[in-house]
N, C-alpha and C positions, 0 to 999 in steps of 0.2 A: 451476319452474312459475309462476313469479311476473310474468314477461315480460310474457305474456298474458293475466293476469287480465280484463285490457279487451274479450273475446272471448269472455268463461267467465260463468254466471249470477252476479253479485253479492254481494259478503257482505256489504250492507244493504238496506234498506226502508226508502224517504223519509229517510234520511240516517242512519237506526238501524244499526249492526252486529248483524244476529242471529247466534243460535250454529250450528255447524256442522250440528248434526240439522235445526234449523227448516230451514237453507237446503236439507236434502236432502231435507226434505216438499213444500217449496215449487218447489224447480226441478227434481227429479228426479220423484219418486214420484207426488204430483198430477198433473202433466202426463201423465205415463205411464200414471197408471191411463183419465183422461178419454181418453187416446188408443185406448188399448183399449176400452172401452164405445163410444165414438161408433164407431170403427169396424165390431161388432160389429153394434149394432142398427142403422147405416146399410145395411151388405150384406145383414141378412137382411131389413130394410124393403125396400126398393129389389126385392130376389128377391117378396118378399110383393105386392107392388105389380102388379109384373109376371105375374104367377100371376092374383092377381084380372081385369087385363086382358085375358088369353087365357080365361080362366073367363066373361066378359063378351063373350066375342067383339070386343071392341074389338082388333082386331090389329095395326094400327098404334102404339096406345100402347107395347101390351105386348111389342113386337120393339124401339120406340125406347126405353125402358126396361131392357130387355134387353141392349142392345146400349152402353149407358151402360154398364152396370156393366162388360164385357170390353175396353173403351177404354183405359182403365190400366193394366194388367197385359199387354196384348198394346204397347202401345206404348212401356212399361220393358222388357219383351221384345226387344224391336227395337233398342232403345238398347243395351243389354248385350250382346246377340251381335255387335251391328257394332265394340262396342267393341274395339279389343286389348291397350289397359292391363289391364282387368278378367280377360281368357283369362289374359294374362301373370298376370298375380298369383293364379292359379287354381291355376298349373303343372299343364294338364290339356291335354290333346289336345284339338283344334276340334270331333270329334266328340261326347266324353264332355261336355267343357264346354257345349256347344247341347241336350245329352239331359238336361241335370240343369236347365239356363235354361225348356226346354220342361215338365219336370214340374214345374217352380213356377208356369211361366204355367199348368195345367190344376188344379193347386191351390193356388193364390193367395191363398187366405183361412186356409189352414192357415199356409202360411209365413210369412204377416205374422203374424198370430196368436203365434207362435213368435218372430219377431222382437223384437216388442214385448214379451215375455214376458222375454223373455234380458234385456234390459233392466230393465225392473221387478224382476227377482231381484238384477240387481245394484243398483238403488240400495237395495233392502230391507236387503241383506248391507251394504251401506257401514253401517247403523245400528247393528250388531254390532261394529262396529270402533271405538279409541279413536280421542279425538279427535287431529288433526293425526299420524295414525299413519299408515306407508306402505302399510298396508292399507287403509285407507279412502280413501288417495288412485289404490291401482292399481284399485278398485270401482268409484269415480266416473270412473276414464279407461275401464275397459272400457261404462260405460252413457255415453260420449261417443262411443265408437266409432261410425267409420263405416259406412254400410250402406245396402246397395241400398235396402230397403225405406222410406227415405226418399227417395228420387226414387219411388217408384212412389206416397204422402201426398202428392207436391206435384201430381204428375199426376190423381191423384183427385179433388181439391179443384176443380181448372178445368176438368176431362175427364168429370167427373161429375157432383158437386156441383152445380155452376152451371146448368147446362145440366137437372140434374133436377129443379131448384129451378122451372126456369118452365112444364117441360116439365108436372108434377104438377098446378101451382098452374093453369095454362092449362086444363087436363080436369077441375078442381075448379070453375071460374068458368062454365063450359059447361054444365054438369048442373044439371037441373031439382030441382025439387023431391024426386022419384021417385028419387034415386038411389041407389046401394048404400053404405048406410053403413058395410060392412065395410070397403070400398074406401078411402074415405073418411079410417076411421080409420087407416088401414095410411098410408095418402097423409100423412097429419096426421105419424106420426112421422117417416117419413122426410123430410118438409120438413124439423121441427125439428133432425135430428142432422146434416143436410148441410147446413145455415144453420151450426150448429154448429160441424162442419168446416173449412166455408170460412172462419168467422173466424178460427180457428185456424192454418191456414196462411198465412193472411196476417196474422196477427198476427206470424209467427215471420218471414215474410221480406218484412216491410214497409220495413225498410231494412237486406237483405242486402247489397246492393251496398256502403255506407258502412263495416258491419262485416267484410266480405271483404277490404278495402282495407287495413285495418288490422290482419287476421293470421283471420279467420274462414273455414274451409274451407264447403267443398261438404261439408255431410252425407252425401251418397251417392257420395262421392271415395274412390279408392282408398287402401290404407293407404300408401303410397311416396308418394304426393302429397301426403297430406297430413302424414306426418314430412316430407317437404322444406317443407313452406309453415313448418312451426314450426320448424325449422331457419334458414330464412329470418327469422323474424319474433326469435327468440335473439339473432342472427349481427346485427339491425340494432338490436336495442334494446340490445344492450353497445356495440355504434358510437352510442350516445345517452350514454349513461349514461358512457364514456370523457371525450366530449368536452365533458359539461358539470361530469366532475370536472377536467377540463384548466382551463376555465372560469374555475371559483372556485376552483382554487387561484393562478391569474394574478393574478382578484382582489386574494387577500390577497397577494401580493406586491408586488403595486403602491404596496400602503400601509405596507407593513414592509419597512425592506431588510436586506437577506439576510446574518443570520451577522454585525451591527456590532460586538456584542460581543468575538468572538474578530479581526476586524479590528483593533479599536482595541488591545487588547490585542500581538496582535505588531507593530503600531505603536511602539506605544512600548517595548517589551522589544529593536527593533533601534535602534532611535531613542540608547537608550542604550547599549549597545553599541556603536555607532558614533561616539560624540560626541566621545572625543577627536582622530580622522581627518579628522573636522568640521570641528572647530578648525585642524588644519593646513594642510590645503586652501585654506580660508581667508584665511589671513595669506596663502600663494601666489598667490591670487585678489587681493590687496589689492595687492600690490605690484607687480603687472602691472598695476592701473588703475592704479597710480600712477608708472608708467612710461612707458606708451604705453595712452592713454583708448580707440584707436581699438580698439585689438588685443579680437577675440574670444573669448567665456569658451567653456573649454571644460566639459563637464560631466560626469559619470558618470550614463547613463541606461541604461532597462532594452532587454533586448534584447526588444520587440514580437512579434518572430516567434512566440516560444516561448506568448504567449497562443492564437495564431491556431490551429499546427501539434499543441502539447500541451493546452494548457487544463487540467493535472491540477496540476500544483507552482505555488505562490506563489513571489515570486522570496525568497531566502534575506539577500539584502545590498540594502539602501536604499543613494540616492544622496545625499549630503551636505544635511546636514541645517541650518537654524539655530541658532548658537550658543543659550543658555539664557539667557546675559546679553550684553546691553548696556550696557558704560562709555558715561562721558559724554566720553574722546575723540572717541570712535564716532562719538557724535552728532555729534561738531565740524565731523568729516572726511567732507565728499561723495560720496568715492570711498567711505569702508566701506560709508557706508548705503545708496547704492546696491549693492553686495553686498550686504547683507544682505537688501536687498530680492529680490533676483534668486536670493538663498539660499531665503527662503522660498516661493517661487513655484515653483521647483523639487521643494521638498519635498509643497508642495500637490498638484503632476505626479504625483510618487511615490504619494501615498496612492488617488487616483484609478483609476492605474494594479492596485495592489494590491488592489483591493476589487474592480475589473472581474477581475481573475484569480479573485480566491475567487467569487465571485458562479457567472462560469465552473464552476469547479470542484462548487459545491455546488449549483447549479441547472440547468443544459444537461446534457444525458445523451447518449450517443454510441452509434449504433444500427447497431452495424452488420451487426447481420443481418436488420433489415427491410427495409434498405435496398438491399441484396439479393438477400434472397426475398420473393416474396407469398405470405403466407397462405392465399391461396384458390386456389393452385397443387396437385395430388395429387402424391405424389412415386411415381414408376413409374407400375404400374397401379393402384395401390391404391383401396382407398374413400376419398376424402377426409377431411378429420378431421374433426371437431367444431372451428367454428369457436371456441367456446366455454372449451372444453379446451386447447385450443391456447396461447389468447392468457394462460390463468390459469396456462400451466406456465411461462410465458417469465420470463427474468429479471424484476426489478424495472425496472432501468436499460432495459430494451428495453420493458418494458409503457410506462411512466413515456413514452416518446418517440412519440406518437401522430402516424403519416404522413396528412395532407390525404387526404382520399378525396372523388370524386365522390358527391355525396348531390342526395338528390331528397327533399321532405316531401310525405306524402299524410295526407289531411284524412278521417277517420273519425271512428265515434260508439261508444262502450260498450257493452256487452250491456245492454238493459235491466232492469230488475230485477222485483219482484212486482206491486207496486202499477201501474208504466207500462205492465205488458204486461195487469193485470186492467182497468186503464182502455183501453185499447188492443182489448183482444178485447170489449167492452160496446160503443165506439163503432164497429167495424166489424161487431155484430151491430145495431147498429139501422142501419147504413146499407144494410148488405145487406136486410134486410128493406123502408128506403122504397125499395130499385133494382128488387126482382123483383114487390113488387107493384105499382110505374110498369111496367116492360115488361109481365108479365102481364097485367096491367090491360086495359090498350093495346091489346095484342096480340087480346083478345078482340073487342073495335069494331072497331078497325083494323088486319087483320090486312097489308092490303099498306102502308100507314104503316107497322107497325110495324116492316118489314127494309127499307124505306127509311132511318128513322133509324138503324139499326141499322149497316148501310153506311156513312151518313154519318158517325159516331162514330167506327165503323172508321177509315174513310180518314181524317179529321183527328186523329187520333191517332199513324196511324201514319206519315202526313207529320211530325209536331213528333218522334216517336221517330227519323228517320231525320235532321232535323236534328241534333239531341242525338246522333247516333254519326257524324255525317260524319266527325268529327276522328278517331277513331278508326282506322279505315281496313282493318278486317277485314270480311273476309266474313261468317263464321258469327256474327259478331253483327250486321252488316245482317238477315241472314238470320230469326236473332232475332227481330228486332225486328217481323214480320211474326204470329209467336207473341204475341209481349206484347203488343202493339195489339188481340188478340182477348179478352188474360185484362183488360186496362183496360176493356175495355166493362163487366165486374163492378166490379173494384175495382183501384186504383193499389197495385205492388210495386216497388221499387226491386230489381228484381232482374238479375243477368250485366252492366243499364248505368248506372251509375252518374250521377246527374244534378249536374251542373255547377250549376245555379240550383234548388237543391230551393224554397225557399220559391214560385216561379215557378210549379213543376210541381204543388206541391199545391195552393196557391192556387187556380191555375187550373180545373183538374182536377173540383177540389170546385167550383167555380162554375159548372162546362158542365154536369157532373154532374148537382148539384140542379137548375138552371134546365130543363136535359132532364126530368128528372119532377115538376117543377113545372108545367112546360108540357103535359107528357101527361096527367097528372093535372086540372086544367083543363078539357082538350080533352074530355075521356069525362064527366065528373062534368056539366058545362052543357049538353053538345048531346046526351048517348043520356038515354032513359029505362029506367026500370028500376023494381022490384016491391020486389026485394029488398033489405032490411036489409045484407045484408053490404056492397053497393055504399060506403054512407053510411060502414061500418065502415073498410070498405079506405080510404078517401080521409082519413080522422081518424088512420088508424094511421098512412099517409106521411108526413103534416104533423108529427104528434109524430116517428115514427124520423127524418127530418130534422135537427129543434130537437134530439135525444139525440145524434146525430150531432155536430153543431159543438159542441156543449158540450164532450163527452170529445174531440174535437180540442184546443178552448181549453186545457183540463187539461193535455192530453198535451204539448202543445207549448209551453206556460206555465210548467206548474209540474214535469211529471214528465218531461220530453225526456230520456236518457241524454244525457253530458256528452260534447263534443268532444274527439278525441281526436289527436295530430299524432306521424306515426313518421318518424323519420329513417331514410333506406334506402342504401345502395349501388346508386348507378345505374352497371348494368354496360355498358351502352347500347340493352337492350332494355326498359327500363321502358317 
């Protein structure tokens, strides 16, 4: 489980290691528990909201309020019946499977409730377990488990949330003095736990796409999907981990050569053994240059081949070696010392030759069942293996000979840890805050401005998104991108498209952003007049969530960013 740590909550804080319990207060249980209370008192706010509406005879609010809340849960409905991965993994008949999808669409607040529950039991039970025991680590994999009722939180967030943040705030800005303060207050919480909300999901999938790239599933993925995506992410990080032990061990070879010792050694153990053959060869050698200068030496050399063809035996006999001594005939005589010279040159051949065999021998490894089979072949019909398994049961001699693979590097970020994501969910609760009191705002003065700009935002947004996937060349994320361009009018997600120039997009983004409710803000505060206090308030609150805004950016992206992260893959040619 170690692979992907880089996709898993953190085992520090600001560079601290904490212990296993802290991490499962902080990534597991907190989150779980805020997950359940906001949800809890958002739908019954939201139901209370709507109630007071129709109690008020306002029934326009009280049906578009109404009609907010069944958004979600009727359109995760719709996704999951069309689905047929999901039927498949169900092994249920199309009818029973749409009868059981229909009674959680009709009690939808039960089953998430229960959802979220199941989870909260297990990170509770992981606390009961010792530490680094496999009990505590099958607790924290079943509260990672996947599950629908996570696309139906992401759907809530922008299908709800958002849309009831202005819708509320808009019939709060309207009413007179005389208005109903029960209303009011029911109105007040639900602002605050779907502000709440909203930064919560998109604190979690503000840069999905970077974290998906590098081994992070779809939360609400099937379970076959997603053991294949970790399968995948295994199968590529030992294709890392291979080739940069391959690496450094080149490395150190480079600077040490291989095995001198036992070289030099049978060196000279044939060196002498041979030496008085030496000697006779020799004087034969002598006497032919001193017979005929022109005539050819002939010499005993190794047979080549057998490096090429075997590469396992060192040769057994050297060829004629340098005598030990030199008389001062020798040196007299032209002809020896050129022999001798030509002895030792030969013998210099020799030891070259013999060190490139052992080298051979004790460093090139001979593969010859990679070479082949491939590993990522099934044999019959079978399940495929574990790439994993596989490659750890193989010989030594055959791991040890690592065959070139086509590789591709994709460029990810780390799960973030406690501090990035507390700093992270602070500055998208003030930003969300100066965005829906600028539109709101707005919206009350100007209300045909206000879907004029609204529009425009749209459309230039979702031009620079459909630039940003041209390369791409799918549909369903063209398609996509027509959804995301509506959830960016709230707040920017890196999410299904991964951006090529992030720095660009946030940059940017943030800069039309603010400047949009700077500008609208302006617009209403100079030319309407107005009575009330709150006016003065609302314009003071934007200006500071703004300045809270870029500050916990500077933070986030300064000091607490999760670190980059680069996986080598096997590109099989559909990367």
């Amino acid at each position: 489980m170690e692979v992907d740590n880089h996709i898993k909550p953190p085992h520090k804080i600001l560079g601290y290691t904490i212990r296993s319990r802290t991490r499962i207060y902080v990534s597991f249980i907190i989150p779980r528990v805020l997950e359940l209370l906001t949800f809890i008192v958002e739908i019954v706010a939201d139901t209370a909201v709507s109630y007071q509406h129709f109690k008020a005879r306002q029934l326009a609010f009280a049906w578009s309020t109404l009609i907010l809340i069944w958004i979600p849960p009727l359109v995760t409905f719709m996704i999951i019946t069309c689905s047929e991965s999901y039927r498949k993994e169900s092994q249920q008949s199309f009818w029973k499977f749409s009868s059981l999808q229909l009674l959680k669409l009709l009690m939808f607040p039960v089953f998430m409730v229960y959802n979220i529950c199941v989870k909260l039991f297990w990170s509770v039970e992981a606390l009961f377990q010792n530490d680094n025991d496999e009990e505590r680590m099958l607790c924290l994999r079943k509260t990672e488990a996947t599950c629908i009722s996570e696309l139906y939180h992401l759907i809530q967030a922008y299908g709800q949330s958002a849309p009831q943040i202005i819708l509320q705030l808009y019939h709060l800005l309207t009413q007179d003095m005389f208005r109903n303060y029960e209303t009011t207050s029911v109105q007040a919480i639900s602002l605050t736990f779907s502000s709440l909300n909203l930064a919560a999901i998109t604190t979690t999938y503000q840069r999905f796409a970077s974290q998906k790239q590098v081994g992070r599933h779809y939360p609400w993925a099937t379970k076959a999907s997603a053991e294949k995506n970790q399968r995948t992410l295994r199968k590529n990080q030992y294709l890392k981990q291979e080739l940069l032990r391959k690496k450094r061990h080149s490395e150190r070879t480079i600077h040490t050569f291989p095995e001198s010792e036992r070289i030099l050694e049978n060196f000279n153990r044939n060196r002498e053994e041979n030496l008085e053959g030496h000697n006779a060869q020799d004087d034969v050698v002598d006497n032919r240059m001193q017979s005929s200068p022109n005539t050819p030496i002939v010499k005993a050399t190794f047979n080549f081949e057998n490096i090429v063809e075997d590469g396992e035996h060192a040769p057994e006999e050297l060829a004629p070696s340098v005598p030990s001594k030199t008389t001062a005939h020798d040196m007299t005589d032209p002809s020896k010392l050129f022999s001798r010279s030509l002895s030792q040159m030969e013998t210099y051949k020799n030891m070259l030759i013999l060190n490139a065999q052992l080298y051979i021998q004790g460093t090139i490894p001979r593969p010859p069942k990679l070479l082949t089979k491939d590993l990522n072949e099934s044999q019959d019909d079978k399940e495929p293996p574990n790439p994993v398994n596989e490659l750890t049961l193989i010989s030594r001699d055959e791991v040890d000979f690592f065959l070139p693979h086509p590789t591709l590097l994709l460029n990810g970020v780390e799960h973030e840890d406690f501090a990035a994501k507390t700093i992270a969910f602070f500055g998208w609760i003030a930003f969300i805050i100066m965005r829906m009191l600028a539109l709101s705002t707005f919206c009350v003065f100007y209300p045909k401005d206000f879907f004029i700009i609204i529009f425009v935002h749209y459309l230039v947004i979702l031009i620079a998104l459909l630039l940003e996937a041209r390369g791409k060349k799918k549909m369903n994320l063209i398609l996509f991108c027509f959804l995301l361009a509506y959830i960016y009018i709230y707040v920017i997600v890196e999410i299904r498209l991964k951006f090529k120039y992030l720095r660009f997009w946030l940059i940017g983004y943030c800069i039309y952003t603010v400047t949009e409710n700077v500008v609208m803000t302006i617009v209403w505060y100079h030319s309407e007049e107005f009575e009330s206090w709150w006016f003065y308030f609302i314009c003071e609150t934007i200006i500071y969530s703004g300045i809270l805004f870029i500050a916990s950016v500077l933070i986030y992206y300064c000091i607490l960013k999760p670190k980059d992260v680069v996986v080598l893959i096997e590109d099989n040619g559909n990367s």
